[in-house]
N, C-alpha and C positions, 0 to 999 in steps of 0.2 A: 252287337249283341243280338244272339236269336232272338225272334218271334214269341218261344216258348218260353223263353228266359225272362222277357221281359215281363210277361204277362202272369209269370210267377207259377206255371205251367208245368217246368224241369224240376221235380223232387229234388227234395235239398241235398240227399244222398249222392246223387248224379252232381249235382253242381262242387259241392268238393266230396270229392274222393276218398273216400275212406276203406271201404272193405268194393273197391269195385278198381277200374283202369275204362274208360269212355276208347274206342276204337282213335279219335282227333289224339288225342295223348300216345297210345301205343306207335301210333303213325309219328310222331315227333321223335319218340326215342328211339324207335328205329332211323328215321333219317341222321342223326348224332352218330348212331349207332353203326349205320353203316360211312358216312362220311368222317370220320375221324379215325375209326378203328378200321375200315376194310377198303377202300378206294383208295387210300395211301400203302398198303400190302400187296396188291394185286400183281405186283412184277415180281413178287418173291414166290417161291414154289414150295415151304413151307406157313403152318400159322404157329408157331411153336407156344407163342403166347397163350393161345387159347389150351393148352394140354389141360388144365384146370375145371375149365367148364367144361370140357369135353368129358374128361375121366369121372370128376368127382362131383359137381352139378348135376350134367346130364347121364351120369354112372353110366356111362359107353365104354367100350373096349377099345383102347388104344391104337388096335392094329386095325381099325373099322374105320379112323380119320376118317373126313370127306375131304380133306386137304382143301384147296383154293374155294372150294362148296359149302363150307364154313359155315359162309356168311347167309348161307339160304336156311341152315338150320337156326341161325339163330335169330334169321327175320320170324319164322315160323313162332319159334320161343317168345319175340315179344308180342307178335299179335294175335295166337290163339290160346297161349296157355292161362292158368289160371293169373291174378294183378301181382299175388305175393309171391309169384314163380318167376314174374319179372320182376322185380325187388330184391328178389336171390340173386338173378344175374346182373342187375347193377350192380350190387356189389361184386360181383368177382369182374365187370368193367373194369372199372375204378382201380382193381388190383394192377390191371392191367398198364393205365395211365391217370396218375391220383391227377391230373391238371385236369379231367374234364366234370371234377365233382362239381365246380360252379354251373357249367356248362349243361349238364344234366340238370341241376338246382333251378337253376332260371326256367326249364319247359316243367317242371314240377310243381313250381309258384304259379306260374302263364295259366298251367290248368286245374288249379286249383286239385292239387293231390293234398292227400292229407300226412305224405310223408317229404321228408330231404335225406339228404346225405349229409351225415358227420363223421368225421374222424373212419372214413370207409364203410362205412356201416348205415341201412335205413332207420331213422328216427321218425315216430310220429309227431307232428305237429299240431292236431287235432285227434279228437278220439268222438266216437258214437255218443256218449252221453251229455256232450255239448250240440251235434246235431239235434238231438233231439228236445234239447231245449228252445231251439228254432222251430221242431216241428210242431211241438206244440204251440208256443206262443201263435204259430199263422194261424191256428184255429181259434182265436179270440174272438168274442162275440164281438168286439169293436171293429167294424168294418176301415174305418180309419188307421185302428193300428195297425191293423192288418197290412193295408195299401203300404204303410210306410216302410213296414217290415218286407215287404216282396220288392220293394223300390230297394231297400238298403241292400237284399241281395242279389237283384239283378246288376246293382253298380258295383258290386264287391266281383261278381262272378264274370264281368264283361271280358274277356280273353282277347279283344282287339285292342278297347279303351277302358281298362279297369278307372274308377274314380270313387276312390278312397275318401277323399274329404267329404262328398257327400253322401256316399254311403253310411259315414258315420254321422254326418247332420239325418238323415230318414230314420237312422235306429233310434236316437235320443227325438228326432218326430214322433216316436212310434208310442213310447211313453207317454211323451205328451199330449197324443192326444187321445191314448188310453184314459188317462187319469182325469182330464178337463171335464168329461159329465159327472165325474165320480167325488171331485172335489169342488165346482165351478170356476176354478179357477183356467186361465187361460194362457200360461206360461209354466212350463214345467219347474222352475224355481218357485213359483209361489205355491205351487201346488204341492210341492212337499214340505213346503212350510207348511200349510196348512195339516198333513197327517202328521206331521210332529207333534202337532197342538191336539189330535183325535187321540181321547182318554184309552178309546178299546185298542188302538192301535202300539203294538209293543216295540217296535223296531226302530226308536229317536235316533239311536247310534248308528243304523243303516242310513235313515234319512239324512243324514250329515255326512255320510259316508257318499251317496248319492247328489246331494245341494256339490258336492265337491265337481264329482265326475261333469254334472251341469257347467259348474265354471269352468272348469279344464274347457271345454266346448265351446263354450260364450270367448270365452280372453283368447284362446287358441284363433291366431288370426285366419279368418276365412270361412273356419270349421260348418260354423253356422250362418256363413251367408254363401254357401257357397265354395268354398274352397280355392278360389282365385289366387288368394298370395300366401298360401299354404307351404312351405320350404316342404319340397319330396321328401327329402330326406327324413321328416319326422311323423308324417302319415304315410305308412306303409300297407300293407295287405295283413299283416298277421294283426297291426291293432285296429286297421276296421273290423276286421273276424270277431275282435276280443269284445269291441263295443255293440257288435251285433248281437254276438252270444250273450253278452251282459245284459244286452236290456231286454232280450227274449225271457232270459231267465226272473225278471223283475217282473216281467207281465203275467208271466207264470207266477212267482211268489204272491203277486195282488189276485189276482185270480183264485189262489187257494185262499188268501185271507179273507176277501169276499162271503166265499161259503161257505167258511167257519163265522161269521159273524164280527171278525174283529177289524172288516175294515169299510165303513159304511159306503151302499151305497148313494146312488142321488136322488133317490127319494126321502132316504132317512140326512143328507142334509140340507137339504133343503127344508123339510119337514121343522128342523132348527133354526133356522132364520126366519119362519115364515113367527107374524104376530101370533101369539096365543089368543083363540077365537074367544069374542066379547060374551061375556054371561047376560044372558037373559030375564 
């Protein structure tokens, strides 16, 4: 993991991909791009395959082919033009040869794009209105959640050693140790116990909804120490994303409830527990 990455440095926007393509990425589907589709052609003296992108992609004139030169226009294609220009032309790949959609799929996931391939066609996987539920939440005044939120996404965003299971232990950190001045409590289970039982607080049914997502995490073997005896196969990259954006989005909903009044902070409980002062 970069420098920048770690440090929480790389705008979320950069780190997955949504309305952008990073040069590391274009550089990967080009390599597929040429080793699958054009160093295996190279003995042949026509591209007949490509008539497609030629014609109707890149709306050229038939009789203008670059014949066996192909393949330099269409390096050019994935690494200067606009991301969803190259997104056009995966799919007319794909037309080309449907066996390299995994193939494509897997450098898509690697760097965190915010689309795949389905059924020949780009599908988003993520959209701008959940980044920016991450972007806000890193600007919480809890310095703590913060840290834990930039931890959860430099372990989501690693492109060498992605590590999911803790990624998702930082994001449910990040809560927790949001809410710990707010409630005094010191474990995010008690601590929604605790707003369950807050009169001004409206959302019991969220909080139970949440006590859940907690356990899922706590019984989930590793999740929360670590990730050690985690089976891959059930922490993936799409549900740390999901647990990341969830709990960004929770620190943002406390946040708003904060400064409407309905969700105290730790002066007003503590102000509650403290003795009622002795009359004089």
């Amino acid at each position: 993991m970069r420098f920048s990455e770690r440090r929480g440095l790389v705008p979320v926007r950069s780190v997955v991909q949504i309305e952008s393509m990073d040069d590391a990425l274009r550089i990967q589907l080009w390599n597929i791009t040429y080793a699958c589709y054009f160093q295996p052609r190279f003995s042949r003296s026509e591209f007949i395959e490509f008539y497609g992108i030629w014609t109707i992609l890149m709306e050229q004139d038939w009789d203008r082919f670059p014949g066996s030169s192909i393949h330099m226009v269409i390096k050019e294609w994935i690494k200067n033009r606009e991301w969803f220009e190259v997104y056009d032309l995966l799919e007319e790949l794909v037309q080309i040869d449907e066996s390299l959609v995994n193939t494509f799929n897997g450098v898509l996931e690697m760097y965190m794009a915010g689309y795949r391939l389905l059924d020949g066609k780009v599908a988003p996987v993520a959209d701008s209105h959940e980044l920016s539920e991450i972007e806000a939440a890193l600007t919480t005044e809890s310095p703590s959640a913060a840290h834990h939120l930039r931890t959860a996404l430099g372990l989501l965003a690693d492109r060498e050693k992605p590590d999911y299971p803790n990624s998702i232990k930082e994001s449910i950190s990040a809560v927790e140790a949001f809410l710990a001045p707010i409630t005094g409590k010191n474990t995010l289970g008690a601590a929604l116990a605790h707003l369950k039982k807050t009169d001004n607080f409206a959302h019991p049914a969220l909080m139970d909804a949440w006590s859940k997502l907690y356990g899922w995490t706590s019984d989930e073997d590793g999740v929360r120490h670590g990730g050690e005896t985690v089976p891959a196969e059930r922490i993936t990259q799409a549900l740390a994303r999901y647990v990341l954006i969830s709990c960004s989005a929770f620190i943002n909903l406390m946040t708003s409830e904060q400064a409407a009044g309905r969700l105290p902070s730790m002066p007003a409980v503590e102000a509650r527990r403290a003795p009622a002062p002795l009359k004089g």
